[in-house]
N, C-alpha and C positions, 0 to 999 in steps of 0.2 A: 400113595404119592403125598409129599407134604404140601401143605396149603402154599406155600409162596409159590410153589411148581404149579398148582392149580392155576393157578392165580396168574404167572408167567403165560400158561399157555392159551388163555384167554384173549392175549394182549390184541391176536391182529383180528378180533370176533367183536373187539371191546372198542374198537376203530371205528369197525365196516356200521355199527348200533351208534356210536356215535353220529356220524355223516349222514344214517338214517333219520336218526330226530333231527337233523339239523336240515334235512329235507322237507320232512313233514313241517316244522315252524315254517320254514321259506313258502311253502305250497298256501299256508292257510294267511300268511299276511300278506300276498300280493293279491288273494283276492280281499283283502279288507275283514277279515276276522281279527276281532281283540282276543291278545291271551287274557285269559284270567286267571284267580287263583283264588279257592276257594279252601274252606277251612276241615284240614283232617280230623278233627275232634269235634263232635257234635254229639247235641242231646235225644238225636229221634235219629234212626236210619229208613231206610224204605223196606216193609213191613215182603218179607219174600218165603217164598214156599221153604226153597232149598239152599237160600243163601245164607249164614249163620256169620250175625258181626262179634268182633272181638271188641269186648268191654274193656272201658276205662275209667275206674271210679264208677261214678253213675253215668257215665256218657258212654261213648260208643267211637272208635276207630270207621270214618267211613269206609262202606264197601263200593261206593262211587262217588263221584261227586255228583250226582243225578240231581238232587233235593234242591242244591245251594244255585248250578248252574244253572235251573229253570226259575229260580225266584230271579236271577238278572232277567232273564229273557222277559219277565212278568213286568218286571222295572224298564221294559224299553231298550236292551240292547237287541241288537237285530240278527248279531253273526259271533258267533265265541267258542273261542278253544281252550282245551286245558290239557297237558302232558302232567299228569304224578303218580305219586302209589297210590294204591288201595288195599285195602287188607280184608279178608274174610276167613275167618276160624274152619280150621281143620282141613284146607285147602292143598292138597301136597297129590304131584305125579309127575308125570311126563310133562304135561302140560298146564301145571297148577302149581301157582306159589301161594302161601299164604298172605306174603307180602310180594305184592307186580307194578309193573304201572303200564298205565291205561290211557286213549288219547278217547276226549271227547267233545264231540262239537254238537252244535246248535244252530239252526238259521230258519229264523222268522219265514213266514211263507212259502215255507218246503214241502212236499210232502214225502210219502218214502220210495216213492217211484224217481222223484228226483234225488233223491240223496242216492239212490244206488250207481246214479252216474256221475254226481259227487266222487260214490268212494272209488270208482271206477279210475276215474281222473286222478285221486291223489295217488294213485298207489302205481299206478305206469309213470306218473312223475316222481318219484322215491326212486323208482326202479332205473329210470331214466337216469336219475343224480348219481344213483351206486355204479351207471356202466351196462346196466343190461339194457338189450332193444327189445324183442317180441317173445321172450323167454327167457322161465329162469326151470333152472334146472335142480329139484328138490327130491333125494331120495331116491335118486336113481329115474323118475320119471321129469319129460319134460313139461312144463305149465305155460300156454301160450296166451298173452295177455290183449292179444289181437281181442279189441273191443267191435261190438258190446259182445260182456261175456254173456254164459249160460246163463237160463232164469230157469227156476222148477215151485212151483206152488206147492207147499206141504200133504196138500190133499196127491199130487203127482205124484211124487216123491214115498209116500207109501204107497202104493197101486205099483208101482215100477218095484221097490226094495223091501219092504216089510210083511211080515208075514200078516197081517191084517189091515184092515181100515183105519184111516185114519180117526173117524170118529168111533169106532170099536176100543182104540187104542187111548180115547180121551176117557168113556167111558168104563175101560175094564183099569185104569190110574196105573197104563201103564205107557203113555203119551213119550215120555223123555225116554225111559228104558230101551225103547226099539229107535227111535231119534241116534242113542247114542251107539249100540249095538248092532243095527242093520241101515242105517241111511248114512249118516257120519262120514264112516269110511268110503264111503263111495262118491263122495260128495268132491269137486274141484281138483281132481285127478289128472287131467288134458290143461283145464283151464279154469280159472278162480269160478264160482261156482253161489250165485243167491238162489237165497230157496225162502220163499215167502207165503206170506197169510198166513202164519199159525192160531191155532184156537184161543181164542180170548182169552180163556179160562186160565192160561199159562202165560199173560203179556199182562204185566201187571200193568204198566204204566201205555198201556199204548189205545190209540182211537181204532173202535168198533169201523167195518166196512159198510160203506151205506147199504148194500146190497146183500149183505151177510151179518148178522148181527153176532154168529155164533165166530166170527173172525176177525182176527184184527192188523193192522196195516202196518205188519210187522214183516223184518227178514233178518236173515244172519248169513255172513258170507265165510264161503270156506276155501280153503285155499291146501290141497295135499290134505284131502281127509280131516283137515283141522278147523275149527271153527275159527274165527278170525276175528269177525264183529259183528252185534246183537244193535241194531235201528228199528227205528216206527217213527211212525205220524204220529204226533206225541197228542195223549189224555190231557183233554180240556175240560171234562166237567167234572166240577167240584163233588157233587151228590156222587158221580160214578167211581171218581176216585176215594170218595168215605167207603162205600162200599164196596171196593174191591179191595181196600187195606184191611175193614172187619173179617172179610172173609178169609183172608190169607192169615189173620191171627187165628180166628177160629179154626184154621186147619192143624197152625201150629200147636194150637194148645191140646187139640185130639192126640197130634204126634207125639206128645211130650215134650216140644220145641220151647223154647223163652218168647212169650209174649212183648213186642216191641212197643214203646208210645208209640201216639199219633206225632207223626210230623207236623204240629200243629200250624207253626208259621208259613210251613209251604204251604199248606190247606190254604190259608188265607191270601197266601199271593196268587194262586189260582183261579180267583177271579177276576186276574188280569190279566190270564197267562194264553198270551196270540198265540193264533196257527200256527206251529211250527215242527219239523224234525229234527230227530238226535239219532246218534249212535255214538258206542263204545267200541272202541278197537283195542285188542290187548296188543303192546306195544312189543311184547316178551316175545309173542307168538306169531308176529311179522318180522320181526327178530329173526325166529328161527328160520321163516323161508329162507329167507334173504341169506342165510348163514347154511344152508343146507344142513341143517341141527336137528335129531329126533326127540332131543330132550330137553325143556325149559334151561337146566342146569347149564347148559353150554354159551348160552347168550345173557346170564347175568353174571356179574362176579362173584358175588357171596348167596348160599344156598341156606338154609335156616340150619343144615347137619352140619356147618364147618365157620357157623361164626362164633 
């Protein structure tokens, strides 16, 4: 098919994602969330096991705005969102662009037990603005948003789906492999679906459980077997975050990975960075519910193979 036909038949998928973001902005400023807008080219990105940024000159294309949006929180803003791309090298699937964009908020004195009823809230109010009431209907199965949805603790979640422990699983380094493989797919099939505590060891940026130190106060929600969005009760201290970014380089450079700087001005704003939670929603991949779409390609316009 030639690209303008591509392109044509997008057109009523390219409506229904517009009306979507225009839901999500109206959801986050009637509760008093500032947009902000933070900067795609930076000199440090956040130092990650499996996430590979694309270089620019000596700088770096962000793979979130993670860095930039907690130094405001550090400065005194209390509630903030942001809607843009991000980019991460080598990123291509069903569910993976190299170039996506991403919605991420922040609010002072959250933690992540409240933001999952945050995300809860925004997303039956999107649903609510596109026309749907207590269901949508993705894939041939119906997803009922009658709150509150499921919750499953990672440690559950392997014991019910994977073929070992979870902590078998952290320790044999092969944690993500059965995550994406045997629990994934099972995951928010009836109805949207958080699945929480993951092992520290794999939440780079998120606060230890007072009661678990081996866990951190993290979830990701899924919605049709798909992941949706990656939250916590965000890392406060300065020493834990030095070493949790040495360690994630020292892994890389065993792998053979590129050694990233230190984010060094974030460092620095982190000793002023209050209580708070974030999450990242990929924008693409709520998209798709919404669109009853199995492939990223159908709810953007231009794909990296046809521009």
């Amino acid at each position: 098919m030639e690209q303008g036909g591509r392109l044509a038949n997008k057109r009523e998928t390219s409506w229904k994602r517009a009306r979507m973001i225009n839901a999500i902005r109206a959801f986050f400023t009637s509760r008093d969330y500032l947009e902000v807008e933070t900067p795609h080219m930076i000199p440090a990105v956040i130092p990650e096991t499996h996430i590979d940024a694309v270089s620019c000159g000596d700088w770096f294309l962000h793979t979130s705005p993670e860095l930039h949006m907690k130094r405001l929180l550090a400065a005194g803003y209390p509630r903030i969102f942001q809607i843009c791309k991000c980019f991460r090298y080598g990123e291509r699937g069903s569910c993976h662009l190299p170039e996506f964009t991403m919605l991420e908020w922040y609010c002072r004195g959250m933690d992540y037990r409240q933001l999952m009823k945050e995300c809860e809230e925004l997303i039956v109010s999107v649903a609510s603005n596109l026309g749907y009431e207590d269901v949508i209907n993705y894939q041939g199965r119906a997803i009922g948003l009658q709150r509150p949805w499921e919750r499953i603790s990672v440690r559950e979640a392997f014991a019910c789906y994977a073929p070992m422990s979870m902590d078998k699983a952290v320790t044999e380094n092969c944690f993500d492999e059965i995550i994406v493989s045997s629990i994934e797919p099972r995951l928010g099939l009836t109805q949207p679906t958080f699945i929480y505590d993951y092992p520290v060891s794999g939440s780079a940026l998120a606060k230890q459980k007072k009661d678990d130190s081996a866990l951190a106060e993290r979830f990701e929600l899924y919605m049709g077997g798909k992941e949706i969005a990656n939250a916590c009760s965000e890392l406060t201290d300065l020493q834990e975050h030095n070493r949790r970014f040495l360690n994630v380089n020292n892994y890389r450079f065993s792998a053979g990975k590129s050694i990233y700087p230190m984010p060094e001005r974030f460092l620095e704003d982190m000793t002023s960075m209050p209580h708070a939670a974030g999450i990242a929603l990929g924008v693409d991949r709520l998209a798709m519910i919404f669109c009853d779409s199995s492939t990223i390609d159908d709810v953007v316009s231009f794909v990296p193979e046809f521009l």
